[in-house]
C-alpha positions as CSV (number, residue, x, y, z in Angstrom):
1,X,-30.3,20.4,-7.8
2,X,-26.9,19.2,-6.4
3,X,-23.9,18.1,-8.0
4,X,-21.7,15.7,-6.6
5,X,-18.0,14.8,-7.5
6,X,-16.4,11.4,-6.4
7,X,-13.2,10.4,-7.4
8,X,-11.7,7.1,-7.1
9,X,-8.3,6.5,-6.5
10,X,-6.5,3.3,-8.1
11,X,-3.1,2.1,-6.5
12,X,-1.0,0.1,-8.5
13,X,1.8,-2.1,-7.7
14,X,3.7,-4.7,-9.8
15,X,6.1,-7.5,-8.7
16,X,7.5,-9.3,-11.3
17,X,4.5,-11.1,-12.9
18,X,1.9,-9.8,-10.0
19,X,0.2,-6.8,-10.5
20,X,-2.0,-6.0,-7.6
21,X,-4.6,-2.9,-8.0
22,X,-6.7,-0.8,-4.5
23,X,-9.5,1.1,-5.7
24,X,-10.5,3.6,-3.5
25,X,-13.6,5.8,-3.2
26,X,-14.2,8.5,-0.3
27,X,-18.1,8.4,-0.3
28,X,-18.6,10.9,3.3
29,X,-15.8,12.5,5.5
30,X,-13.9,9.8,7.0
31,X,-15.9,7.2,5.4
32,X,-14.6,5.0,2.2
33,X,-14.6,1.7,0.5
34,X,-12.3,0.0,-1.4
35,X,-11.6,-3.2,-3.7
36,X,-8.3,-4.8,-4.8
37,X,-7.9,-6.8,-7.9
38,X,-4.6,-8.9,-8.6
39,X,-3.4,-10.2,-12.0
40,X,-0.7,-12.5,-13.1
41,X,0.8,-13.3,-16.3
42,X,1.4,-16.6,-17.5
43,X,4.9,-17.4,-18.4
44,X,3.3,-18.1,-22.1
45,X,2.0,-14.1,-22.3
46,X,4.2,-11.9,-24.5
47,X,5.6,-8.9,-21.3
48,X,2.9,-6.1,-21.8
49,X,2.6,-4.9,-18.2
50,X,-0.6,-2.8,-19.4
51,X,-2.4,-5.8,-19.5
52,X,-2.1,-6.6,-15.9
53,X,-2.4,-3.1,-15.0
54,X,-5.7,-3.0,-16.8
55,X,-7.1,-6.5,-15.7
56,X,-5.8,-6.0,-11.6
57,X,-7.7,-2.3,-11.8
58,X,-10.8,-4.3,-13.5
59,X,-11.1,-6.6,-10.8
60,X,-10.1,-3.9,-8.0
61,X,-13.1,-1.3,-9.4
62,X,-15.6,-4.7,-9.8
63,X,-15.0,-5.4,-6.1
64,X,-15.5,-1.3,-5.4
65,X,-18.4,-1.4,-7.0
66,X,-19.9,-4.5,-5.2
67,X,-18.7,-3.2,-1.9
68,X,-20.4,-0.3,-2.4
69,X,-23.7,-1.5,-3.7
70,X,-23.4,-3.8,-0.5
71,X,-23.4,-0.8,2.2
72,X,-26.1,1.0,0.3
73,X,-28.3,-2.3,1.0
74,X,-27.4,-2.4,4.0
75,X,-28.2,1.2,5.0
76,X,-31.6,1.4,3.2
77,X,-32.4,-2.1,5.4
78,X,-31.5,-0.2,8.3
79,X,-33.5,3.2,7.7
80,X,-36.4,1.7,7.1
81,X,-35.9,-1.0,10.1
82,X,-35.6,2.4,12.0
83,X,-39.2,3.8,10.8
84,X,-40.7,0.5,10.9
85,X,-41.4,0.2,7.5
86,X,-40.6,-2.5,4.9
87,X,-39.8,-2.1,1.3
88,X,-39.4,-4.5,-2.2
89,X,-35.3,-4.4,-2.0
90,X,-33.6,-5.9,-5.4
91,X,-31.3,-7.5,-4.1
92,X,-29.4,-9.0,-7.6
């Protein structure tokens, strides 16, 4: 059995009522993929800049995630295109 560690690296910044969020996730050496995720408050909001922090890192790890799901498609289509073989993808 192996074990495996990834860790994923969130980046955020705020300006004034923008929070912005960049996930990060090293999957190989040299190889990585990323989401951002924004967040704004509306001038109605009570000032509780953990909410945007939250909700912008939401959005950035959503994006990750689908980013990466994405590239593992796409290298399983390309494997098998490479052995000439064909395979029942789920692709939701």
């Amino acid at each position: 059995m192996t074990d495996k560690r990834w860790n994923v690296t969130i980046d955020i910044t705020e300006h004034g009522d923008d929070t912005h969020a960049r996930a990060e996730l090293a999957v190989a050496e040299g190889v990585s993929v990323s989401g951002t995720g924004h967040a704004r408050r509306s001038p109605d909001d009570h000032l509780v800049p953990e909410i945007g922090d939250e909700l912008a890192a939401a959005r950035a790890l959503a994006r990750l995630s689908h980013c990466l799901y994405q590239a593992a498609l796409k290298e399983m289509t390309s494997r098998q295109a490479m052995i000439g073989g064909t395979a029942d993808l789920d692709l939701s």
